[in-house]
KOLBA-584670 format. One record per residue (C-alpha): residue number from 1; residue in one letter; x, y, z. Coordinates in Angstrom, 1 decimal. Layout:
<NUM; A; <X; Y; Z>>
...
# end
This chain:
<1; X; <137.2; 156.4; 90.9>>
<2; X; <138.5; 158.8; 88.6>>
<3; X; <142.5; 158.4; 86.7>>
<4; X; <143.7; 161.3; 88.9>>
<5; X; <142.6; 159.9; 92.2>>
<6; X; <143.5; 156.0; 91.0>>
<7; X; <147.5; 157.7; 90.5>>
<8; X; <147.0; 159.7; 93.9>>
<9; X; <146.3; 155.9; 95.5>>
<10; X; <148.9; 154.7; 94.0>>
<11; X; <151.5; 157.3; 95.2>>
<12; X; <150.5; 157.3; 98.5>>
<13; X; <150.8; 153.6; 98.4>>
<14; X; <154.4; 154.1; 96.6>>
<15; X; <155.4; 156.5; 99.3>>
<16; X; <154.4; 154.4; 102.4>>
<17; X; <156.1; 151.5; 101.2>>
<18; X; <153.6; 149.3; 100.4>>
<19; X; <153.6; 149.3; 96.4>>
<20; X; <156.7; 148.4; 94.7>>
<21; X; <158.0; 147.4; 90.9>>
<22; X; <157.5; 143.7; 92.5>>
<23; X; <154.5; 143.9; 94.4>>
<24; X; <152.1; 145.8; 91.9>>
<25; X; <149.4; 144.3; 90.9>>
<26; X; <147.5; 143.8; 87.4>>
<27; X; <145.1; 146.5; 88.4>>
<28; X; <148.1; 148.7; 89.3>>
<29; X; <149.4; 148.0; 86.1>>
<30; X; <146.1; 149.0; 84.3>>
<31; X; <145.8; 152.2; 86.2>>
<32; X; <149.6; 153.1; 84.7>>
<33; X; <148.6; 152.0; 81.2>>
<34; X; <145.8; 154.8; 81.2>>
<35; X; <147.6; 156.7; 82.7>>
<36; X; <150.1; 157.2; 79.5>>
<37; X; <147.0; 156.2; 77.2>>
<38; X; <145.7; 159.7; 78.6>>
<39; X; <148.9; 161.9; 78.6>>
<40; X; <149.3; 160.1; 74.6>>
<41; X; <145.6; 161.6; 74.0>>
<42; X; <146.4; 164.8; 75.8>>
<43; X; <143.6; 164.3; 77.6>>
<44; X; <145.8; 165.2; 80.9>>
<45; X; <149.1; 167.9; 80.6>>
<46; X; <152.2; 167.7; 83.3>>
<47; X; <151.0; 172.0; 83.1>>
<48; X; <148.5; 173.9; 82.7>>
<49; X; <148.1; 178.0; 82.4>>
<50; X; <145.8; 179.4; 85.3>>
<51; X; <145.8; 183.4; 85.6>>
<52; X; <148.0; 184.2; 82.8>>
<53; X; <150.7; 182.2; 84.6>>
<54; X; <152.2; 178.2; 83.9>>
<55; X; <151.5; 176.1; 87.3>>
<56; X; <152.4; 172.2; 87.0>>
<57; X; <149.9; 169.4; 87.7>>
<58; X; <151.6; 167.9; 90.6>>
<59; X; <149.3; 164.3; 90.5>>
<60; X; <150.4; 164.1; 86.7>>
<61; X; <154.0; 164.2; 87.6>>
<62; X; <153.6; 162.3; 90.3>>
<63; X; <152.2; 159.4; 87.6>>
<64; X; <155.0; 160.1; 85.2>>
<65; X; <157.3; 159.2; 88.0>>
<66; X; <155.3; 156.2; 89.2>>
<67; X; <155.8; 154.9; 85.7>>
<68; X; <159.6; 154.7; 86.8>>
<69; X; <158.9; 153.3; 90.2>>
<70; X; <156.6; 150.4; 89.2>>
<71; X; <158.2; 149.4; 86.1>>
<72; X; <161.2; 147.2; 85.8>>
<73; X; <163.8; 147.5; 83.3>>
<74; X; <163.5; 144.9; 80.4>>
<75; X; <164.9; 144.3; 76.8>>
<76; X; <162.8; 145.4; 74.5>>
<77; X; <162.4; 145.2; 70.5>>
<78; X; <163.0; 148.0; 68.2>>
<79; X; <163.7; 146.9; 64.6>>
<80; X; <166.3; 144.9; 65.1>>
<81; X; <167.8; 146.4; 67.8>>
<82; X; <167.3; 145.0; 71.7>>
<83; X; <167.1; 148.1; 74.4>>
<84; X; <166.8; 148.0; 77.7>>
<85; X; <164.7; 150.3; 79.4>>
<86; X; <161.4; 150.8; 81.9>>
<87; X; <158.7; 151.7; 79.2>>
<88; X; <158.5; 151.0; 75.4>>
<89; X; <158.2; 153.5; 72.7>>
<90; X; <155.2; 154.9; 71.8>>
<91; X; <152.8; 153.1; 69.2>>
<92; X; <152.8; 155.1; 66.2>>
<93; X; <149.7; 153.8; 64.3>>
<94; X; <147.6; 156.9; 65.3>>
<95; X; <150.0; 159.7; 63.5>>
<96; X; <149.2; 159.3; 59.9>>
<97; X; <145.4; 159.5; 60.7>>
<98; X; <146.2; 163.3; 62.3>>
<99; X; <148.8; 163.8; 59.0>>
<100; X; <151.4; 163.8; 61.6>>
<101; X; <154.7; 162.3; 60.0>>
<102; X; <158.2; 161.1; 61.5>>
<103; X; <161.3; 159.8; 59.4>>
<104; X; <162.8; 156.7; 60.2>>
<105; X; <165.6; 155.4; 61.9>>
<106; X; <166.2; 157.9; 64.8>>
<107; X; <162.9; 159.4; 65.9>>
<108; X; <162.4; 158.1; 68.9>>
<109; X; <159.0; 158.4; 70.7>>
<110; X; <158.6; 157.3; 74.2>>
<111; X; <155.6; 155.8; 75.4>>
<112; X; <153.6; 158.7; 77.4>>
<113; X; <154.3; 161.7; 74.9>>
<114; X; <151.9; 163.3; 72.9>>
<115; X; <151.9; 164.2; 69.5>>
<116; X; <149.4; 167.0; 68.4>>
<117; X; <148.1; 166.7; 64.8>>
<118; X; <149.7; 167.6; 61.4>>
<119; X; <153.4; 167.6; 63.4>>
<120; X; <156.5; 167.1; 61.6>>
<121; X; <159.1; 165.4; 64.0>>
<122; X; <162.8; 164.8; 61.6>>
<123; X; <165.2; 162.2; 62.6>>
<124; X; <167.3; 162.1; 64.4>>
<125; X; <165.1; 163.3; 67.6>>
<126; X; <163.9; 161.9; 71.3>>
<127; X; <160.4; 163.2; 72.5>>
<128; X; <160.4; 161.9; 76.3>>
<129; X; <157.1; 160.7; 78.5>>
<130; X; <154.7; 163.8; 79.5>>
<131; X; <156.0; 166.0; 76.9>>
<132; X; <152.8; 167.8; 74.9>>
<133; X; <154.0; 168.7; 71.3>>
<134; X; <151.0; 170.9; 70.0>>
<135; X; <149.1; 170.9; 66.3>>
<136; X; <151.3; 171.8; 63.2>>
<137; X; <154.8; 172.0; 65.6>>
<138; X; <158.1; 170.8; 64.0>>
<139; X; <160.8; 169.0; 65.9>>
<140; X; <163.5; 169.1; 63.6>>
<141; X; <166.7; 166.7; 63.4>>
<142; X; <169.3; 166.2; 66.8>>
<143; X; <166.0; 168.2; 68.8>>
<144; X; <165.5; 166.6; 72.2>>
<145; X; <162.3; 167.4; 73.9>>
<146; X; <162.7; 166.5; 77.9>>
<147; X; <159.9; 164.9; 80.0>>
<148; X; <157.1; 166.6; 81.0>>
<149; X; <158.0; 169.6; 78.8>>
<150; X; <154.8; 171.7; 77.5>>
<151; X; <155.4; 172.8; 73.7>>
<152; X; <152.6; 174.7; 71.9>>
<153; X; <151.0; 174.9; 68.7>>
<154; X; <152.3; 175.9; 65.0>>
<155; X; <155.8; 176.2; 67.1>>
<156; X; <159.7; 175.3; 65.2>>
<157; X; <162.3; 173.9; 66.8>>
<158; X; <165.3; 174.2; 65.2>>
<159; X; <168.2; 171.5; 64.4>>
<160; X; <169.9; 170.8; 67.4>>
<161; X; <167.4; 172.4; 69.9>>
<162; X; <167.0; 171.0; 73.6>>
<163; X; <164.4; 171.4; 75.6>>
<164; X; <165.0; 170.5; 78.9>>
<165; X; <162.6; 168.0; 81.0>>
<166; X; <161.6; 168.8; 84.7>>
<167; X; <160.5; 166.2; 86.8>>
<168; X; <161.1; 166.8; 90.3>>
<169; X; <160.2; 168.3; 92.7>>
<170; X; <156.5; 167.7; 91.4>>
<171; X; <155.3; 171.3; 92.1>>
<172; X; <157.9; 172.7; 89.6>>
<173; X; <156.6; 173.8; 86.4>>
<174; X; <158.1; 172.1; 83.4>>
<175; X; <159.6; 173.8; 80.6>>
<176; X; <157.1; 175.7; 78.3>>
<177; X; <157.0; 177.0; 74.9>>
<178; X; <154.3; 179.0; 74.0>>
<179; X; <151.8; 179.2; 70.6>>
<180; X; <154.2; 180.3; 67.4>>
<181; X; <156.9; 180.3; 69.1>>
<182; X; <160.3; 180.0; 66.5>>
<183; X; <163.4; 178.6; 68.0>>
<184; X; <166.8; 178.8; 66.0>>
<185; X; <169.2; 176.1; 65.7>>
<186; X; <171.1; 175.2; 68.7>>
<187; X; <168.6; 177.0; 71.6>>
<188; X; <168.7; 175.4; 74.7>>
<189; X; <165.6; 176.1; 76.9>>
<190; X; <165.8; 174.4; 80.6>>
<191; X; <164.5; 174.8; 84.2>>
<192; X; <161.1; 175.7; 83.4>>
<193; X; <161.8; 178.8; 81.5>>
<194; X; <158.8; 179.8; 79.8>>
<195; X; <159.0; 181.8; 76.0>>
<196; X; <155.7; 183.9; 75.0>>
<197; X; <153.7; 183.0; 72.3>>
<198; X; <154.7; 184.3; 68.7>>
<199; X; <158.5; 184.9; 69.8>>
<200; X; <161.2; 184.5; 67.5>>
<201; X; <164.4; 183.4; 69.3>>
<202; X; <168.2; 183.4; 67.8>>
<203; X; <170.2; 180.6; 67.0>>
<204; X; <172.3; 179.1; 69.8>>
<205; X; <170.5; 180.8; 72.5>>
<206; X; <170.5; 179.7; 76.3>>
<207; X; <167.2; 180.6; 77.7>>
<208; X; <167.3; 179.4; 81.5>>
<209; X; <166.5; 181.3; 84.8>>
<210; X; <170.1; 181.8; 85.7>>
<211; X; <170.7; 184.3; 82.7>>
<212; X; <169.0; 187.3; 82.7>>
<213; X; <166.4; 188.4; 80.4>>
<214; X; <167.3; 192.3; 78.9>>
<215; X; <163.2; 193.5; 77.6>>
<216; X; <163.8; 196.9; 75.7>>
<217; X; <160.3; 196.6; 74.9>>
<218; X; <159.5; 197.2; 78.7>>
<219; X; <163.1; 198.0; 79.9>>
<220; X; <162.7; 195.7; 82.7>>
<221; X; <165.2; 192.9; 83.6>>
<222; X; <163.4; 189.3; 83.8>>
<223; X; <164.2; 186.1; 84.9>>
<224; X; <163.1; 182.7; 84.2>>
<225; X; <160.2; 184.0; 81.1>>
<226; X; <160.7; 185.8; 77.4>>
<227; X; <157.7; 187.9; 77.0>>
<228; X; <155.3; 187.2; 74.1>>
<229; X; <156.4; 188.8; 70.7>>
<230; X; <159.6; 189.2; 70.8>>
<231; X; <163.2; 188.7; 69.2>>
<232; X; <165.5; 187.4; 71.2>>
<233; X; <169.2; 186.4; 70.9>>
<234; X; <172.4; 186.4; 73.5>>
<235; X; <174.6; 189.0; 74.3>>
<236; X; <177.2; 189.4; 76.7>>
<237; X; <177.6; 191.7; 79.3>>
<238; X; <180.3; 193.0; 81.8>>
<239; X; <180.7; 190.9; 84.6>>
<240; X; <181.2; 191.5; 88.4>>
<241; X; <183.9; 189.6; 88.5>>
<242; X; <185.3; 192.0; 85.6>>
<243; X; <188.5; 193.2; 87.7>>
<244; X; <190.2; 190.7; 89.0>>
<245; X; <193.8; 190.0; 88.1>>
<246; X; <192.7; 186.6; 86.2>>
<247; X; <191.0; 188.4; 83.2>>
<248; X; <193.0; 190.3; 81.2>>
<249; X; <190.6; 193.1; 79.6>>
<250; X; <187.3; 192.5; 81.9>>
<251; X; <185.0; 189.3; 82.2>>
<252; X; <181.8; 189.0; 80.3>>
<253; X; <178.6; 187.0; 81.7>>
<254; X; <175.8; 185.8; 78.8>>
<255; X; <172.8; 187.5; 78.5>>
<256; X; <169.3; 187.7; 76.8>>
<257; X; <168.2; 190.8; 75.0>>
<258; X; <164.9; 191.2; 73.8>>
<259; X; <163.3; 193.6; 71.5>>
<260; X; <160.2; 194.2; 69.4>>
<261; X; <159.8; 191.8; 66.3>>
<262; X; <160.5; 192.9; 63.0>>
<263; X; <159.0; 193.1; 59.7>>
<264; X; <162.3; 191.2; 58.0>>
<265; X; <162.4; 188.4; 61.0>>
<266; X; <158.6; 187.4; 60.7>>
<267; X; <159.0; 187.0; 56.4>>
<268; X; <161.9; 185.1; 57.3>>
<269; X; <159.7; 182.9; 60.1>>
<270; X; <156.5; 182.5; 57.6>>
<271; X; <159.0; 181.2; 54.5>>
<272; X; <159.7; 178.5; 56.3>>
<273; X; <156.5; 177.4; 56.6>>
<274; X; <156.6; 175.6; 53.0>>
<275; X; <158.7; 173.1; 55.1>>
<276; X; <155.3; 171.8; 56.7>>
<277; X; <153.5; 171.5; 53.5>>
# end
């Protein structure tokens, strides 16, 4: 049998009732531990791009959450610190061979994430199970990088970045940030939004389906996406609620405006690539 149709068993099992944290067995146990040897290799992705547009791999998320079913929390050894939790960390040993680095004391891996090659991950900063961090991508200090979440290639995040996980339900797209994509400090990206490749987004901006996306490239209003090649930073705009008694001198509601990239903002994007040297 193949991986994916070993986790399918093992779901359907799980979701009859029959499979439990107590009553897996060692082979049910194997079947999980290639499971996460497999998402660490990036040989399988919680999402994949099919037609131009992100779809999630349900039977991967599935396995991501049998990995929380099936497992018991235990104390476990880091350093000299005793955590509790369902999985261990992720083993390391593989990074410097792909001249990926991580600082001590605060970069915390989880077992199931995948590390591309030649990535830069500054402590401190948590990379959850199923996320895919691509070749030459910098996670930079306070970043959290949620489960499942689907981060490209040559891509910064920025101090203080969060990028939210998506787990359930299974046929939701996680979170995805494309190929050369810049993030500034403080962006917060959730609910499967998904930025095109080669944007360049301002510090401290919420990027989420709820806010509304402003493209003067296309003048169209877009939800839940941030086209490819573009600059992008919050805005606010009048409100509906704008006239009632409460506000004194209207409501404002945040917003994303996009626009074409600029000469100035990619010099300033390719200078900081002396930090991955």
């Amino acid at each position: 049998m193949s991986l994916e149709s070993d986790v399918r068993d093992l779901w359907h099992r799980h979701e009859d009732g029959d499979l439990t944290a107590e009553t897996a067995s060692a082979d049910d146990a194997d079947t999980l531990e290639a499971f996460l040897d497999a998402l660490e290799a990036g040989d399988v992705r919680a999402a994949e791009k099919s037609g131009g547009e992100w779809e999630a791999v349900e039977w991967v998320k599935r396995g991501v959450l049998l990995n929380f079913a099936l497992h018991e929390t235990e104390p476990r050894e880091y350093g000299d610190v005793t955590y509790h939790d369902v999985l261990p960390l992720r083993d390391t040993d593989d990074l410097y061979d792909r001249g990926t680095r991580n600082t001590p004391d605060g970069t915390v891996l989880r077992r199931g994430a995948h590390l591309g090659s030649d990535c830069i991950v500054m402590s401190p900063a948590f990379v959850n199970i199923g996320a895919h961090v691509g070749d030459g991508t910098l996670v930079d200090s306070c970043d959290t990088v949620g489960s499942c979440a689907q981060i490209g290639e040559d891509v910064k995040l920025g101090a203080n970045t969060l990028i939210g996980g998506v787990l359930e339900p299974v046929e939701s797209a996680p979170v995805v940030v494309e190929d050369g994509v810049s993030l500034g400090a403080g962006c917060r990206v959730t609910s499967g939004f998904v930025v095109g490749e080669d944007s360049v987004v301002g510090e401290n901006t919420l990027l989420t389906p709820r806010i509304p996306v402003y493209d003067l490239v296309e003048e169209e209003i877009l939800y839940g996406e941030l086209p490819p090649e573009r600059r992008a930073f919050t805005r606010y705009v009048e409100s509906s609620v704008g006239d009632h008694d409460l506000f004194d001198g209207g409501a404002f509601k945040p917003a994303v405006v996009a626009m074409d990239l600029e000469a100035e903002t990619l010099d300033a994007t390719q200078r900081e690539e002396v930090l991955r040297s």
